[in-house]
TISESE-73286 format. One record per atom (N, C-alpha, C): residue number from 1; x negated, y, z negated; chain; atom name. Coordinates in pm, whole numbers, plus 50000, padded with zeros to 5 digits. Example, Ala and Ser with C-alpha at 12.3 -4.5 7.8 and 13.67 -1.06 7.14 Angstrom:
TISESE-73286
    nr    east   north      up   kette   atom
     1   48681   49431   49220       A      N
     1   48770   49550   49220       A     CA
     1   48680   49670   49220       A      C
     2   48715   49775   49292       A      N
     2   48633   49894   49286       A     CA
     2   48710   50003   49213       A      C
end
This chain:
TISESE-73286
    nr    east   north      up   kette   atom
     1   49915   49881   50000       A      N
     1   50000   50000   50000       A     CA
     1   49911   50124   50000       A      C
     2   49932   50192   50111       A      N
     2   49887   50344   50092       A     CA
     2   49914   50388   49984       A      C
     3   49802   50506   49886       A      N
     3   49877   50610   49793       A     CA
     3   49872   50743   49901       A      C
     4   49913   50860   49890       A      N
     4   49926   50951   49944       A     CA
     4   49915   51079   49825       A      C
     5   49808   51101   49789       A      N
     5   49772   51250   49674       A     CA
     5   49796   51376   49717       A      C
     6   49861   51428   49648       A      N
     6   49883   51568   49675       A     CA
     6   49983   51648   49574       A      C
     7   50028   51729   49688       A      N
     7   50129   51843   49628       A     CA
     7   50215   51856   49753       A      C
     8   50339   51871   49663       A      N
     8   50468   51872   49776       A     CA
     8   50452   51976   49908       A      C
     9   50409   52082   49865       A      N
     9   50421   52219   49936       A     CA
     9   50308   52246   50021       A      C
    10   50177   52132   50004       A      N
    10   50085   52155   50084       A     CA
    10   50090   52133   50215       A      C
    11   50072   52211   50322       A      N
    11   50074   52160   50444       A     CA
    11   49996   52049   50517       A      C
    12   49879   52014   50446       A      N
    12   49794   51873   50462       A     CA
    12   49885   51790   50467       A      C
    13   49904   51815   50356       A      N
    13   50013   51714   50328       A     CA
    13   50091   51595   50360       A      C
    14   50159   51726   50387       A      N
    14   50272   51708   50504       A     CA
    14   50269   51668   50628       A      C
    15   50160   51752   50672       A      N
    15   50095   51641   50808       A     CA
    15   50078   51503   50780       A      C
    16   50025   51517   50672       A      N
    16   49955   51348   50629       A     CA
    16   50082   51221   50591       A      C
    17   50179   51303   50550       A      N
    17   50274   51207   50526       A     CA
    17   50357   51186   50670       A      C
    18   50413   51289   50754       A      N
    18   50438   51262   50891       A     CA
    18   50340   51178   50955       A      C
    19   50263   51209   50944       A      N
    19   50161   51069   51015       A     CA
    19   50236   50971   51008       A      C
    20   50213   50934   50828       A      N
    20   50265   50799   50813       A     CA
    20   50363   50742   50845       A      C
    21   50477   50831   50852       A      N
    21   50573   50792   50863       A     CA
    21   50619   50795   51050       A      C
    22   50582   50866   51092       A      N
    22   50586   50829   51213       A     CA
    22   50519   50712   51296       A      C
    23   50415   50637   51215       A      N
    23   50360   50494   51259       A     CA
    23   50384   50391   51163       A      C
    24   50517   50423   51090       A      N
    24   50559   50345   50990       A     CA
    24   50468   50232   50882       A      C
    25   50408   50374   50805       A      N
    25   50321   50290   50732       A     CA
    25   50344   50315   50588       A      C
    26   50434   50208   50538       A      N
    26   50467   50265   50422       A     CA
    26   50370   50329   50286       A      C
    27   50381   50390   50219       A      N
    27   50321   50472   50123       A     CA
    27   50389   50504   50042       A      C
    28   50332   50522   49900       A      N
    28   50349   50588   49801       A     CA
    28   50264   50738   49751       A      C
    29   50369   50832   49745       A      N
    29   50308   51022   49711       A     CA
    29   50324   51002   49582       A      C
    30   50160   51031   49540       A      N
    30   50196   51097   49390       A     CA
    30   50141   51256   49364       A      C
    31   50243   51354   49331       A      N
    31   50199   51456   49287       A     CA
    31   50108   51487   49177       A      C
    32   50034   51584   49228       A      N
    32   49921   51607   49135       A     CA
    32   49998   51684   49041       A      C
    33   50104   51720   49072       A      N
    33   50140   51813   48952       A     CA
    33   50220   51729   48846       A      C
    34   50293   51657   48897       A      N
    34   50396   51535   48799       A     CA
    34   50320   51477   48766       A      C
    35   50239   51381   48786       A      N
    35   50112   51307   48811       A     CA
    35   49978   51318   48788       A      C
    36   49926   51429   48726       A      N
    36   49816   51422   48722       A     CA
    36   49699   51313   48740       A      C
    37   49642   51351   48812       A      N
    37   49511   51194   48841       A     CA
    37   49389   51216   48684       A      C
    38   49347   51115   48668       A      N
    38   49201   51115   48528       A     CA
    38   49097   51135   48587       A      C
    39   49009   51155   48543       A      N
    39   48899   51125   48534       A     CA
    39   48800   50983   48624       A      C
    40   48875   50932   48551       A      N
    40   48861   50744   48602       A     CA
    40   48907   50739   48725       A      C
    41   48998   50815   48769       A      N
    41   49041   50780   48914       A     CA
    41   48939   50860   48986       A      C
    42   48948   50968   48967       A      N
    42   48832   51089   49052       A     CA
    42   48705   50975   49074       A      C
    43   48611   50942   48953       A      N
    43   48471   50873   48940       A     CA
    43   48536   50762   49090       A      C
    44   48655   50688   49069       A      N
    44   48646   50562   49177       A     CA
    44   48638   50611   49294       A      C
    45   48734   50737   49296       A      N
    45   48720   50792   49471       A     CA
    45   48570   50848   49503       A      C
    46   48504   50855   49387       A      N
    46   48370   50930   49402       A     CA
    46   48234   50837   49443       A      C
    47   48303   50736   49418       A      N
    47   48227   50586   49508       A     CA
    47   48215   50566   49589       A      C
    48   48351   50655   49692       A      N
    48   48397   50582   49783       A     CA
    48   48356   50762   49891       A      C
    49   48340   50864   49831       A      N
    49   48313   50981   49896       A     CA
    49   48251   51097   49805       A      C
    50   48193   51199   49856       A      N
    50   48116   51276   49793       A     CA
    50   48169   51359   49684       A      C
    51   48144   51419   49598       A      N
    51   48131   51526   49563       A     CA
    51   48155   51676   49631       A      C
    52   48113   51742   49703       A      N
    52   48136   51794   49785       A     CA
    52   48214   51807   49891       A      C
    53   48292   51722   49923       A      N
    53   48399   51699   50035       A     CA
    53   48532   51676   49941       A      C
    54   48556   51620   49806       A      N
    54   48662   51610   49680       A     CA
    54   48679   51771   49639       A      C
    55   48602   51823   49584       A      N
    55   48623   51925   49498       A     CA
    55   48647   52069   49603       A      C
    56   48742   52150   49596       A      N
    56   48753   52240   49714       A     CA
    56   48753   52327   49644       A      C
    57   48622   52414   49679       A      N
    57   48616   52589   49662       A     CA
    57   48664   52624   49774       A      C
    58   48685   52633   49827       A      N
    58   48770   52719   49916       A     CA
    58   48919   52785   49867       A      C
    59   48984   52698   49750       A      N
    59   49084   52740   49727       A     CA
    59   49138   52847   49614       A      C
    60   49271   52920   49575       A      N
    60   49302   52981   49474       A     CA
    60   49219   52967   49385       A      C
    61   49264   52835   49317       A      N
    61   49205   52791   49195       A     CA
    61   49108   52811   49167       A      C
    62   49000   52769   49239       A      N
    62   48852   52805   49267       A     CA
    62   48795   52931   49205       A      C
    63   48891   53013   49302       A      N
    63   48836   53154   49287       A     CA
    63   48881   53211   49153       A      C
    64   49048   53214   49116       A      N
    64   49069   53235   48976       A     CA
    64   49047   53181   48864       A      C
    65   48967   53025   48855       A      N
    65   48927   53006   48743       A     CA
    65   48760   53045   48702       A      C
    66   48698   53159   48866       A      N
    66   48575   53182   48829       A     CA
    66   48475   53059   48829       A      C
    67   48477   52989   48893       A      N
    67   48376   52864   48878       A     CA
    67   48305   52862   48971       A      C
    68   48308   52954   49057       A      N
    68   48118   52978   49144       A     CA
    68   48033   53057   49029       A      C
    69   48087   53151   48935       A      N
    69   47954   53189   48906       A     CA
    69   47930   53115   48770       A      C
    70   47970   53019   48759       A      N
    70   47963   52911   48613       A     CA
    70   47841   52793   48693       A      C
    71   47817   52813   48822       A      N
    71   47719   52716   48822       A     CA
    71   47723   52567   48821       A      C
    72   47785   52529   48813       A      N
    72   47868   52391   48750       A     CA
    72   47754   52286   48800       A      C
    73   47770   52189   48728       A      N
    73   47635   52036   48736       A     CA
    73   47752   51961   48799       A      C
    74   47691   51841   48880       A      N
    74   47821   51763   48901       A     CA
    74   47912   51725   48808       A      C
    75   47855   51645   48693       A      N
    75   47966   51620   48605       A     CA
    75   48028   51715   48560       A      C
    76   47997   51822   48571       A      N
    76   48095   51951   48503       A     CA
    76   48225   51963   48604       A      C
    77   48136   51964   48725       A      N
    77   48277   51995   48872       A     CA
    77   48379   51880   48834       A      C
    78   48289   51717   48805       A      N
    78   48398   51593   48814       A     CA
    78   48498   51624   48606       A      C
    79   48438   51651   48568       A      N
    79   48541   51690   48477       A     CA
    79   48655   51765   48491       A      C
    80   48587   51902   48571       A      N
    80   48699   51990   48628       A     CA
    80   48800   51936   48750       A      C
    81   48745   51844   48801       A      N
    81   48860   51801   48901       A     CA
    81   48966   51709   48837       A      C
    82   48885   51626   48673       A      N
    82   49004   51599   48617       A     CA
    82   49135   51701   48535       A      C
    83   49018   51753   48504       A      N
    83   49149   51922   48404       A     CA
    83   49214   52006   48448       A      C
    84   49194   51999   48620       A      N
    84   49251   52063   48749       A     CA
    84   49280   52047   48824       A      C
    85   49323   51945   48833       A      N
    85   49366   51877   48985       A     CA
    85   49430   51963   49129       A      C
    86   49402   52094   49094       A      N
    86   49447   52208   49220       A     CA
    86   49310   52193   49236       A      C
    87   49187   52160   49205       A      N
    87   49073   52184   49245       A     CA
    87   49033   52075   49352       A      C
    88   49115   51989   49358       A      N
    88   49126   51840   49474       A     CA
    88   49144   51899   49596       A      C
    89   49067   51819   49696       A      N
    89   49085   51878   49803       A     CA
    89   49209   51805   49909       A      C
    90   49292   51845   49931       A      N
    90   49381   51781   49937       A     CA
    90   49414   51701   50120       A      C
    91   49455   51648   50142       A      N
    91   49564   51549   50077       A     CA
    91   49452   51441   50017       A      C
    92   49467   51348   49951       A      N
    92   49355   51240   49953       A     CA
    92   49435   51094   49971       A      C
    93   49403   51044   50051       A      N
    93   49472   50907   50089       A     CA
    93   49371   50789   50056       A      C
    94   49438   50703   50008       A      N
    94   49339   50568   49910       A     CA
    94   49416   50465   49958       A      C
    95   49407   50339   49987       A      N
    95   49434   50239   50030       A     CA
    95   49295   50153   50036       A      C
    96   49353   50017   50037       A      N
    96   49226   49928   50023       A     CA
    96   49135   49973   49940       A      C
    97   49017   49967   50041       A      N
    97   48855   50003   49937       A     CA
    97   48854   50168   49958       A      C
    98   48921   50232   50073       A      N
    98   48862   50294   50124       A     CA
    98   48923   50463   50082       A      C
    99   48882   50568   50079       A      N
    99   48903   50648   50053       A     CA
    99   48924   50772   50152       A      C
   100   49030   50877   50199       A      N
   100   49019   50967   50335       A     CA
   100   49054   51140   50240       A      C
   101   48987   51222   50272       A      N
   101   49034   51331   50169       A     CA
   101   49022   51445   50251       A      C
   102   49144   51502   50284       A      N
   102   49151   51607   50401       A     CA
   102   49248   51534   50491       A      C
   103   49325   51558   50570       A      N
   103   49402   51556   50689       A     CA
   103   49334   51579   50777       A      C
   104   49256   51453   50872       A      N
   104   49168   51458   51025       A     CA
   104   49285   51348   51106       A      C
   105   49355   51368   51196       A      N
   105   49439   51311   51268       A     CA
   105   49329   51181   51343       A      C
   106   49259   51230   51360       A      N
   106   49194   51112   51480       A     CA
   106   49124   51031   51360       A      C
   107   49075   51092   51220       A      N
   107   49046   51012   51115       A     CA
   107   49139   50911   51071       A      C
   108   49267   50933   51002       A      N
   108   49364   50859   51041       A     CA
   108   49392   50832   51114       A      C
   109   49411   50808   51255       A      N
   109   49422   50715   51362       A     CA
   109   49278   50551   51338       A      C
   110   49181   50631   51358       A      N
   110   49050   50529   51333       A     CA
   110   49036   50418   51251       A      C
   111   49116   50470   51117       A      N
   111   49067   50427   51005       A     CA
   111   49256   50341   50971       A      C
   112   49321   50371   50961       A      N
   112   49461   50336   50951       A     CA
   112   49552   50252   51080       A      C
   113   49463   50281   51193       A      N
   113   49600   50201   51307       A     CA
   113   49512   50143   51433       A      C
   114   49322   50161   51367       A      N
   114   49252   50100   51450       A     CA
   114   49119   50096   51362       A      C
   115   49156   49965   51268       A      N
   115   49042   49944   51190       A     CA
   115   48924   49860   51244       A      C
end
Protein backbone atom coordinates (compact mmCIF):
# COMPACT_ATOMS: atom_id res chain seq x y z
CA UNK A 1 0.00 0.00 0.00
CA UNK A 2 1.13 3.44 -0.92
CA UNK A 3 1.23 6.10 2.07
CA UNK A 4 0.74 9.51 0.56
CA UNK A 5 2.28 12.50 3.26
CA UNK A 6 1.17 15.68 3.25
CA UNK A 7 -1.29 18.43 3.72
CA UNK A 8 -4.68 18.72 2.24
CA UNK A 9 -4.21 22.19 0.64
CA UNK A 10 -0.85 21.55 -0.84
CA UNK A 11 -0.74 21.60 -4.44
CA UNK A 12 2.06 18.73 -4.62
CA UNK A 13 -0.13 17.14 -3.28
CA UNK A 14 -2.72 17.08 -5.04
CA UNK A 15 -0.95 16.41 -8.08
CA UNK A 16 0.45 13.48 -6.29
CA UNK A 17 -2.74 12.07 -5.26
CA UNK A 18 -4.38 12.62 -8.91
CA UNK A 19 -1.61 10.69 -10.15
CA UNK A 20 -2.65 7.99 -8.13
CA UNK A 21 -5.73 7.92 -8.63
CA UNK A 22 -5.86 8.29 -12.13
CA UNK A 23 -3.60 4.94 -12.59
CA UNK A 24 -5.59 3.45 -9.90
CA UNK A 25 -3.21 2.90 -7.32
CA UNK A 26 -4.67 2.65 -4.22
CA UNK A 27 -3.21 4.72 -1.23
CA UNK A 28 -3.49 5.88 1.99
CA UNK A 29 -3.08 10.22 2.89
CA UNK A 30 -1.96 10.97 6.10
CA UNK A 31 -1.99 14.56 7.13
CA UNK A 32 0.79 16.07 8.65
CA UNK A 33 -1.40 18.13 10.48
CA UNK A 34 -3.96 15.35 12.01
CA UNK A 35 -1.12 13.07 11.89
CA UNK A 36 1.84 14.22 12.78
CA UNK A 37 4.89 11.94 11.59
CA UNK A 38 7.99 11.15 14.72
CA UNK A 39 11.01 11.25 14.66
CA UNK A 40 11.39 7.44 13.98
CA UNK A 41 9.59 7.80 10.86
CA UNK A 42 11.68 10.89 9.48
CA UNK A 43 15.29 8.73 10.60
CA UNK A 44 13.54 5.62 8.23
CA UNK A 45 12.80 7.92 5.29
CA UNK A 46 16.30 9.30 5.98
CA UNK A 47 17.73 5.86 4.92
CA UNK A 48 16.03 5.82 2.17
CA UNK A 49 16.87 9.81 1.04
CA UNK A 50 18.84 12.76 2.07
CA UNK A 51 18.69 15.26 4.37
CA UNK A 52 18.64 17.94 2.15
CA UNK A 53 16.01 16.99 -0.35
CA UNK A 54 13.38 16.10 3.20
CA UNK A 55 13.77 19.25 5.02
CA UNK A 56 12.47 22.40 2.86
CA UNK A 57 13.84 25.89 3.38
CA UNK A 58 12.30 27.19 0.84
CA UNK A 59 9.16 27.40 2.73
CA UNK A 60 6.98 29.81 5.26
CA UNK A 61 7.95 27.91 8.05
CA UNK A 62 11.48 28.05 7.33
CA UNK A 63 11.64 31.54 7.13
CA UNK A 64 9.31 32.35 10.24
CA UNK A 65 10.73 30.06 12.57
CA UNK A 66 14.25 31.82 11.71
CA UNK A 67 16.24 28.64 11.22
CA UNK A 68 18.82 29.78 8.56
CA UNK A 69 20.46 31.89 10.94
CA UNK A 70 20.37 29.11 13.87
CA UNK A 71 22.81 27.16 11.78
CA UNK A 72 21.32 23.91 12.50
CA UNK A 73 23.65 20.36 12.64
CA UNK A 74 21.79 17.63 10.99
CA UNK A 75 20.34 16.20 13.95
CA UNK A 76 19.05 19.51 14.97
CA UNK A 77 17.23 19.95 11.28
CA UNK A 78 16.02 15.93 11.86
CA UNK A 79 14.59 16.90 15.23
CA UNK A 80 13.01 19.90 13.72
CA UNK A 81 11.40 18.01 10.99
CA UNK A 82 9.96 15.99 13.83
CA UNK A 83 8.51 19.22 15.96
CA UNK A 84 7.49 20.63 12.51
CA UNK A 85 6.34 18.77 10.15
CA UNK A 86 5.53 22.08 7.80
CA UNK A 87 9.27 21.84 7.55
CA UNK A 88 8.74 18.40 5.26
CA UNK A 89 9.15 18.78 1.97
CA UNK A 90 6.19 17.81 0.63
CA UNK A 91 4.36 15.49 -0.77
CA UNK A 92 6.45 12.40 0.47
CA UNK A 93 5.28 9.07 -0.89
CA UNK A 94 6.61 5.68 0.90
CA UNK A 95 5.66 2.39 -0.30
CA UNK A 96 7.74 -0.72 -0.23
CA UNK A 97 11.45 0.03 0.63
CA UNK A 98 11.38 2.94 -1.24
CA UNK A 99 10.97 6.48 -0.53
CA UNK A 100 9.81 9.67 -3.35
CA UNK A 101 9.66 13.31 -1.69
CA UNK A 102 8.49 16.07 -4.01
CA UNK A 103 5.98 15.56 -6.89
CA UNK A 104 8.32 14.58 -10.25
CA UNK A 105 5.61 13.11 -12.68
CA UNK A 106 8.06 11.12 -14.80
CA UNK A 107 9.54 10.12 -11.15
CA UNK A 108 6.36 8.59 -10.41
CA UNK A 109 5.78 7.15 -13.62
CA UNK A 110 9.50 5.29 -13.33
CA UNK A 111 9.33 4.27 -10.05
CA UNK A 112 5.39 3.36 -9.51
CA UNK A 113 4.00 2.01 -13.07
CA UNK A 114 7.48 1.00 -14.50
CA UNK A 115 9.58 -0.56 -11.90
Amino acid sequence: MVRLYGIKNCDSVRKAAKFLKAHDIPYEFIDFRETPVDETTIRKWLEKTDLKTLFNTRGTTYRTLGLKALDLSNEEKTAWLAKENMLIKRPVLEFEDKVIVGYNESEYQNTLLYP
